[in-house]
C-alpha positions in Angstrom: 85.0 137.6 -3.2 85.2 133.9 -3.8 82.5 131.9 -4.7 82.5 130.1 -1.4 82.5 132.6 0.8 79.9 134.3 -1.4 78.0 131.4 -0.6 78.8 131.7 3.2 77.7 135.2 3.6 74.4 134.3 1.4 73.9 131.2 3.8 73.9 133.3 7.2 72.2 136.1 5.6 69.1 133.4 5.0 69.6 132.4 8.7 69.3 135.9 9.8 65.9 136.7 8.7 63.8 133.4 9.6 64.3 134.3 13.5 62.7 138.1 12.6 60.4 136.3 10.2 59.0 134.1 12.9 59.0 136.8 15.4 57.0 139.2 12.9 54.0 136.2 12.6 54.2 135.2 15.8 53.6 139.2 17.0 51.0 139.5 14.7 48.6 136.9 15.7 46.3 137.5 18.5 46.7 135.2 21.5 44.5 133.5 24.3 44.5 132.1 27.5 43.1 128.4 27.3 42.9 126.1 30.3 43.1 122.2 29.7 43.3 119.7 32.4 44.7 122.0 35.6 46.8 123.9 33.5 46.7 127.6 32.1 48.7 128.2 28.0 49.0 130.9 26.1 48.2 130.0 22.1 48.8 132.0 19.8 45.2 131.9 17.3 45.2 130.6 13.7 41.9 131.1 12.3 42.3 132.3 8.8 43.3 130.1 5.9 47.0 132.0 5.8 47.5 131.3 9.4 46.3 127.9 9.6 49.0 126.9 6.5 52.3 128.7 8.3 51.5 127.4 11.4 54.3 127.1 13.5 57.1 127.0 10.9 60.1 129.1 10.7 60.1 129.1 14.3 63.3 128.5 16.1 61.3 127.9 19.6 58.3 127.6 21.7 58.0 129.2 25.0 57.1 127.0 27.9 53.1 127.0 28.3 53.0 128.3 24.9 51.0 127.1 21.8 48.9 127.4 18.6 45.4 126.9 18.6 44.0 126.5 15.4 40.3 127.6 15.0 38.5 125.6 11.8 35.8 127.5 9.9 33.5 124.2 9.9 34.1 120.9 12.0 35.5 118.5 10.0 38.3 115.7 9.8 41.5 118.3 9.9 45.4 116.5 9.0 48.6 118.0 9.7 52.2 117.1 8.5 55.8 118.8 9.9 57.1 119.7 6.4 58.8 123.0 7.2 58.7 122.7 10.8 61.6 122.2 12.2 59.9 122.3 16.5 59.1 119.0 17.7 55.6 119.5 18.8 52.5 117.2 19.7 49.0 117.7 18.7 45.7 117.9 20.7 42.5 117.5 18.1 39.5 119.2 19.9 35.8 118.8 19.0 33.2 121.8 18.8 32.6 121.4 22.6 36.2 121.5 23.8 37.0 117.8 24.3 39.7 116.2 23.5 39.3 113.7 20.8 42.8 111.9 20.7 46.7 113.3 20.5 49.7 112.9 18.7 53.5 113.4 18.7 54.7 115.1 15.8 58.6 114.6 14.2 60.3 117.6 12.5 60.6 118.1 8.9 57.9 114.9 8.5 55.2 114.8 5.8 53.5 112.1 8.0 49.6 113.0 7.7 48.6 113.1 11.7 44.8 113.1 11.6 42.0 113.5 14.2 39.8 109.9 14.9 37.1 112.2 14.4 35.5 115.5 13.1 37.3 118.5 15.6 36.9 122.6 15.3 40.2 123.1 17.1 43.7 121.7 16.6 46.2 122.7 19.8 50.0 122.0 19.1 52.5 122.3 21.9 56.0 121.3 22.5 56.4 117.0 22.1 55.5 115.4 24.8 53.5 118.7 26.9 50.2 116.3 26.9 52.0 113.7 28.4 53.8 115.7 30.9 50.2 117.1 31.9 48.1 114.1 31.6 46.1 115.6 29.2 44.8 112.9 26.5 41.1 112.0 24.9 38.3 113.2 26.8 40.3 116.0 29.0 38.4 119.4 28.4 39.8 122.4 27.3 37.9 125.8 27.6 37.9 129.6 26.9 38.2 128.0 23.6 37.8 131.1 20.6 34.8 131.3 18.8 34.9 130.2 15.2 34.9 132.6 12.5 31.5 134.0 11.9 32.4 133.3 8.3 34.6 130.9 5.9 38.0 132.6 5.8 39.1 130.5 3.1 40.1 133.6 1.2 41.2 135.8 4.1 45.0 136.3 4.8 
């Protein structure tokens, strides 16, 4: 075999395990119904330390009406950066009673900082430009919301 299409094989071998890896996270997070604005999503939940970090990378897609809420121990001042997300998504930071404190657009494969304008519990990412399309910006509520974890899961998976 020559070296280059050792290298093929070994590059579309890589490429055929992120789709399974995606699928394997995404399966194994519990999801929820949340409705914001007049509209119904499904989000997938991130509320340990592990889940909150991988996020939404390795993903190849998003469903329509489809997220990740991310569900913060202790309400604080939360950033988030597209590193190894190769999704164009936008961001919705929500405080401890559901409101929404400001949005974002997010670019791929960015190590931008987007940050809240203020202290938030939740963080809901969609596909860019979902807010917009649905009105929703700062002060639209968002509710059936998951409780926070009943304790720090800073060294949970």
């Amino acid at each position: 075999m020559t070296l280059r299409a050792f290298i093929g094989l070994a590059a579309m071998l890589a490429l055929s395990v992120i789709p399974p890896m995606a699928a394997a996270q995404a399966a194994s997070l519990p999801t929820t119904k949340l409705k914001i604005g007049n509209q119904t999503v499904t989000a997938e939940i991130a509320a340990t330390k592990a889940s909150r970090t991988h996020g939404l990378m390795s993903r190849a897609s998003l469903p329509n009406g489809h997220g990740m809420i991310f569900v913060f121990d202790t309400v604080d001042v939360y950033c988030f950066w597209m590193k190894d997300t190769t999704l164009p998504l936008s961001i919705a930071f929500i405080d401890d009673h559901g409101t929404v404190i400001n949005t974002d657009d997010m670019q791929p494969l960015s190590e931008a900082a987007h940050c809240p304008l203020g202290p938030i519990r939740y963080a809901l990412e969609m596909k860019q430009g979902w807010f917009v399309a649905h009105h929703i910006a700062a002060g639209s509520k968002v509710s059936d919301l998951p409780p926070p974890p009943t304790k720090p899961s800073a060294n949970l998976p």
